[in-house]
DOFI-372894 format. One record per residue: y, z, x of N, C-alpha, C, O in turn; residue number from 1. Coordinates in steps of 0.02 Angstrom, whole numbers, plus 50000, padded with zeros to 5 digits. Last residue first. Example, Ala and Ser with C-alpha at 12.3 -4.5 7.8 and 13.67 -1.06 7.14 Angstrom:
<recs>
nyy;nzz;nxx;cayy;cazz;caxx;cyy;czz;cxx;oyy;ozz;oxx;num
49888;50354;50642;49947;50357;50684;50002;50394;50645;50057;50402;50670;2 .
49716;50390;50660;49775;50390;50615;49835;50390;50660;49834;50423;50712;1 .
</recs>
This chain:
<recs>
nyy;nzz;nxx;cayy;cazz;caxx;cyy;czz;cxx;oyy;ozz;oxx;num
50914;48927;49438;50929;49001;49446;50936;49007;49517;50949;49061;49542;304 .
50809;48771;49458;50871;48816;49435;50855;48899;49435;50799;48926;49434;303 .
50733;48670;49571;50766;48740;49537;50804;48752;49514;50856;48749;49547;302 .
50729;48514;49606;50778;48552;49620;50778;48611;49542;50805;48604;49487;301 .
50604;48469;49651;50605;48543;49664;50687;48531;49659;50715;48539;49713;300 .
50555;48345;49574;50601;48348;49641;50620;48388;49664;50661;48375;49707;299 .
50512;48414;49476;50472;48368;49497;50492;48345;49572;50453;48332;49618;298 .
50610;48506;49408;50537;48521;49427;50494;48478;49476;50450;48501;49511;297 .
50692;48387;49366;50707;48447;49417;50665;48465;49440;50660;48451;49499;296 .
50598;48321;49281;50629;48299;49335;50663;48319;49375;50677;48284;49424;295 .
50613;48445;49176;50542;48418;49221;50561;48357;49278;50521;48357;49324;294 .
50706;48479;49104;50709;48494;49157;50626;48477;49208;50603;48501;49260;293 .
50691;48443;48960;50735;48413;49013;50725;48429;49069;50735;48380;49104;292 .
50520;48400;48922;50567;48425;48914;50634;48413;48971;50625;48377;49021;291 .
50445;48297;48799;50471;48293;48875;50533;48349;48897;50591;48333;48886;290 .
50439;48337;48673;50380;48298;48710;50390;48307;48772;50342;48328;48805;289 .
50565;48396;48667;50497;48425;48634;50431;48406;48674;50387;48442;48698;288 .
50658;48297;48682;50646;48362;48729;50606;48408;48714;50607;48462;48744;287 .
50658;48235;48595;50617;48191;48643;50615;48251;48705;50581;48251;48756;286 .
50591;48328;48434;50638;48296;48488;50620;48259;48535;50562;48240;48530;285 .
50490;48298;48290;50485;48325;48377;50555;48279;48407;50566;48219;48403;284 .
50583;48261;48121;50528;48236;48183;50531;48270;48270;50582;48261;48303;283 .
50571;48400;48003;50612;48360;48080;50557;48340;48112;50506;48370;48129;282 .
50403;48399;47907;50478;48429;47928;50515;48385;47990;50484;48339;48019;281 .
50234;48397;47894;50297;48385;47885;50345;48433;47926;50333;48482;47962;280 .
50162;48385;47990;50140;48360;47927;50180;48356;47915;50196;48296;47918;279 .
50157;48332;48174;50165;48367;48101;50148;48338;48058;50123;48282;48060;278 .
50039;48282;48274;50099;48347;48279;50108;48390;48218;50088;48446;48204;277 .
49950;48201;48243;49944;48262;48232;50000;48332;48249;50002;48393;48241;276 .
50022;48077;48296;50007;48091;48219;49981;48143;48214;49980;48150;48153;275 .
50064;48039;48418;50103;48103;48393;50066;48122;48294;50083;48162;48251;274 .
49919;47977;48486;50005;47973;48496;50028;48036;48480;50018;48085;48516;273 .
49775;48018;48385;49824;47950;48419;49885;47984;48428;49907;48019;48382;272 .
49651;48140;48368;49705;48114;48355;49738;48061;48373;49686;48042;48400;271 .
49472;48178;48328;49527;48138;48379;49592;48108;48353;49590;48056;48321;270 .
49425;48318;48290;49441;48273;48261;49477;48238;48334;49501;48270;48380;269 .
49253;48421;48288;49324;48410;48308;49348;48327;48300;49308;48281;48304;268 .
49198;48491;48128;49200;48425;48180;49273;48433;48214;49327;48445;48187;267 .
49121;48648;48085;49189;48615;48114;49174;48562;48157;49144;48570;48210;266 .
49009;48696;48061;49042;48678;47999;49117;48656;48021;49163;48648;47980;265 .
48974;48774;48163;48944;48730;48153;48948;48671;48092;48910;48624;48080;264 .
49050;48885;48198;49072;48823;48235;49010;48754;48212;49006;48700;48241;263 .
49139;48965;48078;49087;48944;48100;49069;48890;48120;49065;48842;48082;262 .
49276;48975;48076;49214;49049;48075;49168;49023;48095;49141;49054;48141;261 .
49424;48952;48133;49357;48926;48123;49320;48974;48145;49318;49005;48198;260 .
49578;48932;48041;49525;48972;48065;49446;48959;48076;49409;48956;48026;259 .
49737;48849;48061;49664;48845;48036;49630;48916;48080;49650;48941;48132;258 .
49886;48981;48022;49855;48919;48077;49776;48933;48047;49753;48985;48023;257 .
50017;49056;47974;49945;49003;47936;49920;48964;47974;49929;48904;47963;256 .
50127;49063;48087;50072;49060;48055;50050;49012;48000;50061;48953;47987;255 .
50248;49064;48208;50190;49060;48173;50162;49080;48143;50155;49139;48159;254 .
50362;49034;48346;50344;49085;48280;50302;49043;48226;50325;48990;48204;253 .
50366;48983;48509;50349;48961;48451;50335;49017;48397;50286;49050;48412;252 .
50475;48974;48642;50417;48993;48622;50401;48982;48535;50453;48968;48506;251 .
50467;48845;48804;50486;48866;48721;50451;48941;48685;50396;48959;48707;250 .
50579;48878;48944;50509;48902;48905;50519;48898;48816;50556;48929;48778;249 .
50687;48910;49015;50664;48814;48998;50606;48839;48965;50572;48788;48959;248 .
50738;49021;49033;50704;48987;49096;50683;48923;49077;50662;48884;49119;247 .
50793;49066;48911;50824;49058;48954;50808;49021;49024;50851;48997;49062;246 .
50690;49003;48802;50728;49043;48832;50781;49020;48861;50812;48969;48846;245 .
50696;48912;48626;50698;48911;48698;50729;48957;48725;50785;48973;48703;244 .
50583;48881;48490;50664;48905;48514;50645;48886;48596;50596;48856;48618;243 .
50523;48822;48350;50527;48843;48406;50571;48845;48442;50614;48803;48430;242 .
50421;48865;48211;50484;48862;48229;50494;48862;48316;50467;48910;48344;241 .
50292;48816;48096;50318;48826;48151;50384;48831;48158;50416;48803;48114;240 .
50107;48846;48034;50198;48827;48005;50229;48846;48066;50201;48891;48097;239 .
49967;48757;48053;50006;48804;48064;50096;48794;48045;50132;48744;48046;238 .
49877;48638;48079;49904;48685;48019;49944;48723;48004;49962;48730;47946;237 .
49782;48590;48171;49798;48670;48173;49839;48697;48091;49833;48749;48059;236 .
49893;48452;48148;49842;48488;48179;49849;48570;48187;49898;48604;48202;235 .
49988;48472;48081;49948;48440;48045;49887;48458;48108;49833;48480;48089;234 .
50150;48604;48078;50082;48563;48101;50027;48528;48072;50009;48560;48022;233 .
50258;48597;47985;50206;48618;47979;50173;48574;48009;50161;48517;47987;232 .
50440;48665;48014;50385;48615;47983;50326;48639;47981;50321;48700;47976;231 .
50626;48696;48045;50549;48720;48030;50491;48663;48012;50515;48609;47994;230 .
50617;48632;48226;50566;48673;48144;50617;48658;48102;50653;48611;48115;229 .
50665;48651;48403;50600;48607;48338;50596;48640;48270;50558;48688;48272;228 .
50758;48718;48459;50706;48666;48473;50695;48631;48439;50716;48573;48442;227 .
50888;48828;48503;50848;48793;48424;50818;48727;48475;50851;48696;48518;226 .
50984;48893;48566;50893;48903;48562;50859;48866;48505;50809;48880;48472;225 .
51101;48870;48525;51081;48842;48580;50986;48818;48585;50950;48770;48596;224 .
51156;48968;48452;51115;48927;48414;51072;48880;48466;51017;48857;48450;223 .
51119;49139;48452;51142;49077;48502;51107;49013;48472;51047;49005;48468;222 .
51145;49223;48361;51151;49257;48410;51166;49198;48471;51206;49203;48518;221 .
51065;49135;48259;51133;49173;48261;51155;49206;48320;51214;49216;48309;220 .
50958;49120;48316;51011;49059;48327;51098;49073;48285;51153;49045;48282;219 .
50864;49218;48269;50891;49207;48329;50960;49157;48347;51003;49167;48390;218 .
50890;49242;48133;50928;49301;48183;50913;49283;48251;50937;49316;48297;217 .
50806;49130;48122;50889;49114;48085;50928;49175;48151;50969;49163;48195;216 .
50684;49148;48164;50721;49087;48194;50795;49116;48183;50835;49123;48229;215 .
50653;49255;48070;50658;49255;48165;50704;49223;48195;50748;49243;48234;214 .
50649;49209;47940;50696;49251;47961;50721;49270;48059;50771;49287;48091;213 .
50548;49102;47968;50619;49076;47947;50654;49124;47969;50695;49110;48013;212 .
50446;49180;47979;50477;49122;48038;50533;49106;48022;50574;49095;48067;211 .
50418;49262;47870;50431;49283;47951;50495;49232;48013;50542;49239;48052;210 .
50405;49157;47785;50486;49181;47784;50488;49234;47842;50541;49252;47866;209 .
50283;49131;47795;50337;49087;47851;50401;49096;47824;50447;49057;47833;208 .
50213;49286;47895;50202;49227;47847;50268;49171;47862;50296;49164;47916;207 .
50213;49364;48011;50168;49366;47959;50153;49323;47903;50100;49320;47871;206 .
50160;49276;48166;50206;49324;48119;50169;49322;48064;50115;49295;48056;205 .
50079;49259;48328;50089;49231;48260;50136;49300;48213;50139;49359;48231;204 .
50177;49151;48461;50168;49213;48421;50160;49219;48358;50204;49200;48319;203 .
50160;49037;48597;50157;49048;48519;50115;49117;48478;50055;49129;48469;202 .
50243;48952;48736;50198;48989;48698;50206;49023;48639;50264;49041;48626;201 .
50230;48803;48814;50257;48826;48765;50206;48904;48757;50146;48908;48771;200 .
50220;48747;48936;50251;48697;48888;50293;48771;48845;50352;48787;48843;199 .
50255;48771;49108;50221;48799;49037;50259;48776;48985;50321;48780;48983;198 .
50178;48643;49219;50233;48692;49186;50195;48721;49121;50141;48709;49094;197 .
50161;48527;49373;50127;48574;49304;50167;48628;49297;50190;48660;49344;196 .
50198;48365;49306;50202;48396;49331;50181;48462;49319;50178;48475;49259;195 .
50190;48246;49218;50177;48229;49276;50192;48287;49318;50203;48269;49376;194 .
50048;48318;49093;50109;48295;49119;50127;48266;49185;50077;48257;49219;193 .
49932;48330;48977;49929;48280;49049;50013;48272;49044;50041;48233;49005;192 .
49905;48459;48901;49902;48422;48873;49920;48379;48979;49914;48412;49030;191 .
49774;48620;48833;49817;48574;48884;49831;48509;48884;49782;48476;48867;190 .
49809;48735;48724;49812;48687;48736;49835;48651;48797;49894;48647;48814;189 .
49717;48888;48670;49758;48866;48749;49753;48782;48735;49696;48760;48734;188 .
49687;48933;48578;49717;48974;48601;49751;48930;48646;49811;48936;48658;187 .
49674;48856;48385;49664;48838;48462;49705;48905;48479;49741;48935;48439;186 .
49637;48900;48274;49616;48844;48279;49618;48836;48355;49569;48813;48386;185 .
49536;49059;48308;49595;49018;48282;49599;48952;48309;49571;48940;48362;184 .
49413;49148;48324;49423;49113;48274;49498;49060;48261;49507;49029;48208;183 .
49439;49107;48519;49412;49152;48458;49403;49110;48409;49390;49050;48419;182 .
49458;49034;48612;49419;49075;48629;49407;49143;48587;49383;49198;48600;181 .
49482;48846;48604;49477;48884;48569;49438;48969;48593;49377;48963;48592;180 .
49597;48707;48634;49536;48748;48647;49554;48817;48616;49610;48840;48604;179 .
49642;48529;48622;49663;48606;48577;49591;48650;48577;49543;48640;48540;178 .
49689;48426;48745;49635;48461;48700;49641;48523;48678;49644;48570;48717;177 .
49785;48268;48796;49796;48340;48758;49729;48355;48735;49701;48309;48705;176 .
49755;48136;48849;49830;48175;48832;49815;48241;48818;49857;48274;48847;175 .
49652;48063;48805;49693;48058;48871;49761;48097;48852;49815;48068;48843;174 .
49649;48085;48635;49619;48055;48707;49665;48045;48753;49719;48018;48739;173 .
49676;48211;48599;49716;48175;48581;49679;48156;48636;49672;48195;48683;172 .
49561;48349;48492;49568;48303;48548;49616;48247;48532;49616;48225;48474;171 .
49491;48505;48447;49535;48450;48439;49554;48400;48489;49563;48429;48542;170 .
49432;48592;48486;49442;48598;48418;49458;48534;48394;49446;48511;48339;169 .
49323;48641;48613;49364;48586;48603;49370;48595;48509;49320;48603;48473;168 .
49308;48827;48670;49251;48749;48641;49357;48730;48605;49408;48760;48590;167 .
49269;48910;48813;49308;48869;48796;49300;48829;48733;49277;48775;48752;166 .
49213;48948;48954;49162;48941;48883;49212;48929;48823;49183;48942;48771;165 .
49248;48931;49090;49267;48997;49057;49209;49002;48983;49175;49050;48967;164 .
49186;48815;49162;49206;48870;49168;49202;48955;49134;49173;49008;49146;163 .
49186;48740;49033;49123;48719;49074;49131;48795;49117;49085;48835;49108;162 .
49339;48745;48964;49283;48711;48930;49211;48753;48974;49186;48799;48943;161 .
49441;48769;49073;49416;48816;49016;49368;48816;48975;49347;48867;48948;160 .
49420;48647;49188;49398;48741;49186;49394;48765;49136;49341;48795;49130;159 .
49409;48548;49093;49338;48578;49113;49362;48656;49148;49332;48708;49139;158 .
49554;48544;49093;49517;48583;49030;49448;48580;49015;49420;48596;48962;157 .
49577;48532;49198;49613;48604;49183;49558;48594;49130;49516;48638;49125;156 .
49533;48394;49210;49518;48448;49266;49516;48537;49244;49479;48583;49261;155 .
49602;48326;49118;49522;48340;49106;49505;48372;49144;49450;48396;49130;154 .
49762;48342;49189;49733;48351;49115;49657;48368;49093;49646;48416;49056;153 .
49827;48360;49294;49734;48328;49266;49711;48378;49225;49671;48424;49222;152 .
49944;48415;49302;49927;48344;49310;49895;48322;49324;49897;48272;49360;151 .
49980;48493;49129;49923;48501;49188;49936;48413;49225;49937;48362;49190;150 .
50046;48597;49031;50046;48543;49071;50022;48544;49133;50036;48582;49180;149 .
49998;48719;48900;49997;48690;48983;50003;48627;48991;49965;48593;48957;148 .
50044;48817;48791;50012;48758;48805;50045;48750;48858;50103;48765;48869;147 .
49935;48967;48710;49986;48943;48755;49974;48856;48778;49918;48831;48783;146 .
49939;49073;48552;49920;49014;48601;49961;49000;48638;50020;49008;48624;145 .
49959;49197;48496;49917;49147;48479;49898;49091;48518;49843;49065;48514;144 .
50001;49373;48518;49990;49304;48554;49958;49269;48519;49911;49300;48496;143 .
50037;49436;48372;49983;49454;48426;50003;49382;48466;50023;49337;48430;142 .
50131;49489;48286;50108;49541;48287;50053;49518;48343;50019;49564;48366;141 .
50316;49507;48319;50262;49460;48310;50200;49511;48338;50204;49553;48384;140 .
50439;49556;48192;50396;49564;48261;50335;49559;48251;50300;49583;48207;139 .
50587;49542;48149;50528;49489;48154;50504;49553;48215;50535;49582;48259;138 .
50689;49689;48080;50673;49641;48128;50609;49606;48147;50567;49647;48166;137 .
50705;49710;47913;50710;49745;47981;50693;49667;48012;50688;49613;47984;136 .
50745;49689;47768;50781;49680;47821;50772;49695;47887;50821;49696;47924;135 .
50662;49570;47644;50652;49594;47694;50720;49620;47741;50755;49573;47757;134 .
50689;49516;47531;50718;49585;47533;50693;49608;47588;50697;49669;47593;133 .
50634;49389;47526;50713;49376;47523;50717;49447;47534;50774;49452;47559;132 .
50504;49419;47522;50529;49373;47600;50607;49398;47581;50638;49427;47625;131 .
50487;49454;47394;50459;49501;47456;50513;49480;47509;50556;49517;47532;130 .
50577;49370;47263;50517;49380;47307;50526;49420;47371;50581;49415;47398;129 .
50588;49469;47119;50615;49433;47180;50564;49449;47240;50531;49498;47259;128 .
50474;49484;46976;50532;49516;47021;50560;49446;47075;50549;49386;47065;127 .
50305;49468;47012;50363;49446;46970;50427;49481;47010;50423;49502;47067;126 .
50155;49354;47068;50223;49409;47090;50290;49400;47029;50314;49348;47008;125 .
50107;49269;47021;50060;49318;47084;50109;49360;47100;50103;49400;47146;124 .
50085;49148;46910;50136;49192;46937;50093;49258;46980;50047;49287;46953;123 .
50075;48989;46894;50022;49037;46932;50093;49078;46954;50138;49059;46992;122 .
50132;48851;46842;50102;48891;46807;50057;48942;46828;50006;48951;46795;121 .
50159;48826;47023;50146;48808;46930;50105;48821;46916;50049;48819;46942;120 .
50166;48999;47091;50155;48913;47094;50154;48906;47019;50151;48947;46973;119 .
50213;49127;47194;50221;49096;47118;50202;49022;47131;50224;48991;47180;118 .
50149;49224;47331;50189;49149;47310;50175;49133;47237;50116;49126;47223;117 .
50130;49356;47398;50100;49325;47360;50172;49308;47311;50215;49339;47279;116 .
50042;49389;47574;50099;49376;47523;50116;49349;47454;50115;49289;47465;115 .
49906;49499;47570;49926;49435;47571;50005;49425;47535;50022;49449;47481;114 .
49922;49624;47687;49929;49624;47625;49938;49561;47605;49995;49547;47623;113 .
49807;49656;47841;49880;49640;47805;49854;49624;47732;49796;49614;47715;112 .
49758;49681;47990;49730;49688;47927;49816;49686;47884;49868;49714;47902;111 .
49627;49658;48126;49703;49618;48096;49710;49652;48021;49658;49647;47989;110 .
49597;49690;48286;49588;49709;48205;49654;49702;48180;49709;49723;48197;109 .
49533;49629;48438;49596;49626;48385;49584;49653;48306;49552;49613;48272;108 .
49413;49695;48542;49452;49645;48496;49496;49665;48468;49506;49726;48468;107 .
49432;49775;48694;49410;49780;48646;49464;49706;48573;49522;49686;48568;106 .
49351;49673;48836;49416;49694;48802;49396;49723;48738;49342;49702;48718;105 .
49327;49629;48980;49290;49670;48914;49359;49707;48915;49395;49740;48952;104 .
49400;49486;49055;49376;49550;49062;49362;49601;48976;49398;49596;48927;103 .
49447;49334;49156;49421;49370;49105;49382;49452;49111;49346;49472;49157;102 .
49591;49275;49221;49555;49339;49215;49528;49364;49163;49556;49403;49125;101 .
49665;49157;49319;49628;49201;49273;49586;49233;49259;49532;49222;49287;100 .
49806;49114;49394;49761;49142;49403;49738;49157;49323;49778;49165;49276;99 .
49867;48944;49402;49869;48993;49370;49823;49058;49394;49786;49029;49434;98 .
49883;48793;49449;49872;48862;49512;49887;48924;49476;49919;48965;49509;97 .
49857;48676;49404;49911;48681;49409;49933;48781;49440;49985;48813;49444;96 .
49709;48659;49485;49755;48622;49483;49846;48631;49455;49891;48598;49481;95 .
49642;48771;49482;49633;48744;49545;49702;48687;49553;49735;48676;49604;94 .
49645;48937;49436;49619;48882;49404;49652;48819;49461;49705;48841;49483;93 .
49542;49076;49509;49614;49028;49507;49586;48970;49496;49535;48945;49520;92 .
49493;49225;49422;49496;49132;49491;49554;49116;49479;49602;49137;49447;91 .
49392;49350;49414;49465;49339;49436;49435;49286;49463;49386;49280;49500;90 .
49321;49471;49303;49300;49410;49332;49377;49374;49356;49421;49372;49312;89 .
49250;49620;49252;49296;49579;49258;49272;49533;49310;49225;49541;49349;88 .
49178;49745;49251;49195;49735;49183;49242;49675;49232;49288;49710;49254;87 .
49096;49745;49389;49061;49725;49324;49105;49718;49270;49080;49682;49226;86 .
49186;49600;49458;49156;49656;49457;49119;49666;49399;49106;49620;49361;85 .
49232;49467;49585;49204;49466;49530;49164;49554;49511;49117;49571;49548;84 .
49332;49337;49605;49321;49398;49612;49283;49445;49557;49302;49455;49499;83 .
49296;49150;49662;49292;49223;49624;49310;49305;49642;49297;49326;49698;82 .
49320;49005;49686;49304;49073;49713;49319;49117;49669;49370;49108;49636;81 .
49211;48887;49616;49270;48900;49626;49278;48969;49652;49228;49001;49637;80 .
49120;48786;49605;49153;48781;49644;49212;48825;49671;49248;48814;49719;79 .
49055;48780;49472;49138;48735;49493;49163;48738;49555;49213;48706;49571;78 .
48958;48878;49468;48954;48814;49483;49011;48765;49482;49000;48706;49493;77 .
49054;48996;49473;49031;48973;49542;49008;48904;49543;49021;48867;49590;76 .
49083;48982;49347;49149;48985;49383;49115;48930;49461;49131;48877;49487;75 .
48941;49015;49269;48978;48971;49266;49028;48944;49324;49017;48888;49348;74 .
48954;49171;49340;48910;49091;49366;48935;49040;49362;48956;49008;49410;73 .
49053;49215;49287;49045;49208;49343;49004;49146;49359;49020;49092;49383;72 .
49004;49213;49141;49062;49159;49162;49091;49158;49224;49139;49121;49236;71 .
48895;49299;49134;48885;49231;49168;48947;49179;49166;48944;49120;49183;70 .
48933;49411;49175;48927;49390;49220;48916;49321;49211;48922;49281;49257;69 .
49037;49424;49050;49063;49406;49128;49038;49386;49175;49068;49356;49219;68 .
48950;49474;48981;48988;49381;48961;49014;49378;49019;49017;49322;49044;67 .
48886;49562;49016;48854;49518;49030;48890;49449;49005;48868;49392;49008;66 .
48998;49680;48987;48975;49625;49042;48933;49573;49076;48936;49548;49132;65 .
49075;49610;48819;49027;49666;48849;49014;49631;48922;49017;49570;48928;64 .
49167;49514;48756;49146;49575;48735;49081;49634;48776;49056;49686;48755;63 .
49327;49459;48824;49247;49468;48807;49230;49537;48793;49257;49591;48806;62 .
49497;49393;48839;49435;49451;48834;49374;49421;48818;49370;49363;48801;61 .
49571;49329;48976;49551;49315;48909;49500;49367;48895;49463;49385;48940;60 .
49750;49295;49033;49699;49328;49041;49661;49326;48952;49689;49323;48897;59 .
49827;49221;49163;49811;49213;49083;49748;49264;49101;49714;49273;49151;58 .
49973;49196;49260;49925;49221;49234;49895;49223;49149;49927;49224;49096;57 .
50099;49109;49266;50062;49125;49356;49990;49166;49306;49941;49153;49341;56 .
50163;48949;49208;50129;49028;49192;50091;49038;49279;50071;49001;49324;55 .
50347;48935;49250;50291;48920;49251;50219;48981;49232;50224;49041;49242;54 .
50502;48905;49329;50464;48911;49275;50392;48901;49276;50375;48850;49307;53 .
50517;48926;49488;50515;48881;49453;50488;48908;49417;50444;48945;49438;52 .
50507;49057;49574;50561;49001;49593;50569;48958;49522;50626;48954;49499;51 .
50483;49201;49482;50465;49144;49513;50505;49088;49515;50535;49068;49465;50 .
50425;49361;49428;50514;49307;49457;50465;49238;49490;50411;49246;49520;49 .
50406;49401;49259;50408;49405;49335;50437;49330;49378;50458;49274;49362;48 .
50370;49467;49115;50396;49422;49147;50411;49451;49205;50426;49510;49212;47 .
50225;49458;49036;50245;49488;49075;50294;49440;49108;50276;49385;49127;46 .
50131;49511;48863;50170;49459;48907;50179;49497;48973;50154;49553;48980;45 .
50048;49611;48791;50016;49531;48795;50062;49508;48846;50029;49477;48889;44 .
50011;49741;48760;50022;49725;48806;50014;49657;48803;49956;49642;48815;43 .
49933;49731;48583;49947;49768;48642;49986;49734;48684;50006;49683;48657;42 .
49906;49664;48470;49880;49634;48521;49908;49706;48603;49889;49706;48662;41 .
49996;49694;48354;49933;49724;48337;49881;49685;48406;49821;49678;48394;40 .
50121;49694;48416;50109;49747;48359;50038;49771;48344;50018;49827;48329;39 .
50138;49648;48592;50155;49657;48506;50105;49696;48453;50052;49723;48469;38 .
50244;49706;48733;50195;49716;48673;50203;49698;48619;50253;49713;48586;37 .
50291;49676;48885;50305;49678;48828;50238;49692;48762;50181;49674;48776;36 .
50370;49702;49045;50315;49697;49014;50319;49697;48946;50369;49731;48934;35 .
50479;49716;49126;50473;49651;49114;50391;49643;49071;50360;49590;49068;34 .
50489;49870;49148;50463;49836;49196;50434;49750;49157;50376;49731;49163;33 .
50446;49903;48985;50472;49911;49010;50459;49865;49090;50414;49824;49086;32 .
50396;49860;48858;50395;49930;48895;50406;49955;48938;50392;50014;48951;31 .
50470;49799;48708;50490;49795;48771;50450;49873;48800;50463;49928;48776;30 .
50403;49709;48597;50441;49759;48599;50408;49790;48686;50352;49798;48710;29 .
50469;49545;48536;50433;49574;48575;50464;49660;48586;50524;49676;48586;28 .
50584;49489;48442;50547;49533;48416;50489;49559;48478;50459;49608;48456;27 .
50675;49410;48529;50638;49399;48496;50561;49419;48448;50512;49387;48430;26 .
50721;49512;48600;50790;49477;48545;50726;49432;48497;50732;49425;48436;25 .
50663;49513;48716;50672;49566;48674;50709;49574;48593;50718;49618;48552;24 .
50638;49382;48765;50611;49414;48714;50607;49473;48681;50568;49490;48636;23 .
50800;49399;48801;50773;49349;48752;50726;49372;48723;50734;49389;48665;22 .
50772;49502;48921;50822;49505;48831;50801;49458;48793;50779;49478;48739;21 .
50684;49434;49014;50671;49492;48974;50730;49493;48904;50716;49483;48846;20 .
50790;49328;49043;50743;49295;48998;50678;49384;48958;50646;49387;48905;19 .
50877;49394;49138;50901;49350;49048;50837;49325;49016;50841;49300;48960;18 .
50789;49450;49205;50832;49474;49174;50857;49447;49099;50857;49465;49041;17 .
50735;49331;49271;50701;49385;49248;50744;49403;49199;50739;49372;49146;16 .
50768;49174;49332;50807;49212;49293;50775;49265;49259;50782;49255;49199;15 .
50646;49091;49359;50694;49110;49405;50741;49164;49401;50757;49198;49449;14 .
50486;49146;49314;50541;49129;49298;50574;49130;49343;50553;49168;49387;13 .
50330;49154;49242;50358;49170;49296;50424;49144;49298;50416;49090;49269;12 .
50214;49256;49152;50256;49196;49122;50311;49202;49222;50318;49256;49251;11 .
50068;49293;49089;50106;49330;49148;50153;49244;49163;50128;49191;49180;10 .
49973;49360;48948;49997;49306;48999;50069;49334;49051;50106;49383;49045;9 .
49819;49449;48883;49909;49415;48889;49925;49373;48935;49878;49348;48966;8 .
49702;49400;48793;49716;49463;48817;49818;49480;48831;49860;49511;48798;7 .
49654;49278;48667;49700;49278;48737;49712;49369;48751;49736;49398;48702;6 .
49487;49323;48617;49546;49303;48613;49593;49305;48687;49576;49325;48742;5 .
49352;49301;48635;49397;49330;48561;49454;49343;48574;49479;49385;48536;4 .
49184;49253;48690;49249;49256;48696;49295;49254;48637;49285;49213;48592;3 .
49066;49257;48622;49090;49322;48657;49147;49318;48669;49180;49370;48663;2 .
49078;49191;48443;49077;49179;48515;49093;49244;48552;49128;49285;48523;1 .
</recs>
């Protein structure tokens, strides 16, 4: 597809300050002015002040300007206003009021050493394993996905679908669609809340003693931040841990998430309720699904 991946996101908060250290604590490497980088994605986050938690920007690449112009068109038949040049395309998504911005980006080149796990009777490593002699610090090497609460749900995700060019991986009817703007199972999930916030966002690492080691040196430092994990998604696949800032934002450490090369050899599947959350591990909190502070959100009483 022309479209290849999330570019970065622009995260908005009441509390800047404490929530720049967090991800600095969370392997993001800091450049300063609330901006951050990972390892093999560049520039991906930005934190900036806003009354209420929430994403104010997403931005997605393409590969040359003719994907722009016609996700201009696209845009215009929605209705929607534009800014529009030759390497870039600026809207605002209409319902929970994000701006976005697609623009020719150069892609992601990923390249790593597989880790390699002993199974019965299959030895792929002798000695002690890799994960246990790791000591430097988790750092996540690209954005993987962000999920939105939208309160129209099928609204937000015809903009990314019909809009932007978007394709559906996955579907929880009336609740949630796992979209896709590269090879990974999903970049942007939106799911139907009663209010609109940023659920979550998700950095992939390198394997899942990445995640284990992240999580642990984070919740040493404050155990507070413990959410959800460890486990393994059944949709997507993916192994997970997820913490919480300081502004009510989860964010999630990852990998092994599905990859789809070829969209013609992938059915998207419809899920029920919560049966695609996990495969295994701790069942989702009820502050997972719902988080606490959305009835603050909802009656504007702010924090910070």
């Amino acid at each position: 597809m022309s479209l290849h991946r999330l570019t970065s996101i622009t995260i908005g908060v009441p509390n800047v300050d404490e929530t720049v250290a967090y991800y600095e604590e969370f392997g993001l490497t800091h450049d300063g002015d609330g901006s951050f980088s990972t390892t093999d994605g560049g520039q991906q986050l930005r934190i900036a002040y806003s009354q209420v938690r929430r994403l104010l920007d997403i931005g997605i690449g393409v590969d040359d300007p003719d994907d722009v112009d016609r996700i201009a068109q696209q845009l215009r038949a929605l209705d929607l206003p534009i800014e529009h040049t030759k390497g870039a395309v600026i809207t605002e998504e209409p319902i929970a009021g994000f701006r976005a911005a697609v623009s020719v980006s150069p892609r992601i080149e990923q390249t790593s050493q597989p880790t390699p796990y002993n199974g019965p009777g299959r030895v792929d490593r002798s000695g002690r394993a890799p994960g246990v002699l790791r000591e430097g610090p988790v750092k996540p090497r690209k954005l993987g996905h962000v999920v939105i609460g939208s309160t129209d749900q099928e609204a937000t995700q015809r903009f990314f679908t019909d809009g932007i060019g978007f394709k559906v991986s996955d579907r929880v009817p009336g609740l949630a669609a796992f979209m896709r703007c590269s090879t990974d199972h999903h970049n942007v999930l939106v799911q139907q809340a009663p209010v609109n916030f940023l659920h979550h966002t998700s950095w992939q690492v390198e394997d899942i003693d990445e995640i284990g080691r992240g999580a642990t040196a984070m919740l040493e430092k404050d155990p507070g931040r413990h959410v959800w994990g460890l486990g393994r998604h059944h949709v997507g696949s993916n192994f997970f841990w997820y913490l919480k800032d300081p502004a009510g934002n989860f964010s999630e450490y990852y990998s092994d998430i599905d990859c789809i090369v070829e969209d013609a050899l992938w059915e998207p599947g419809v899920w029920e309720g919560t049966k695609g959350l996990y495969n295994w591990g701790p069942p989702p909190p009820p502050s997972f699904l719902a988080p606490e502070d959305l009835a603050g959100m909802m009656t504007g009483a702010h924090s910070g």
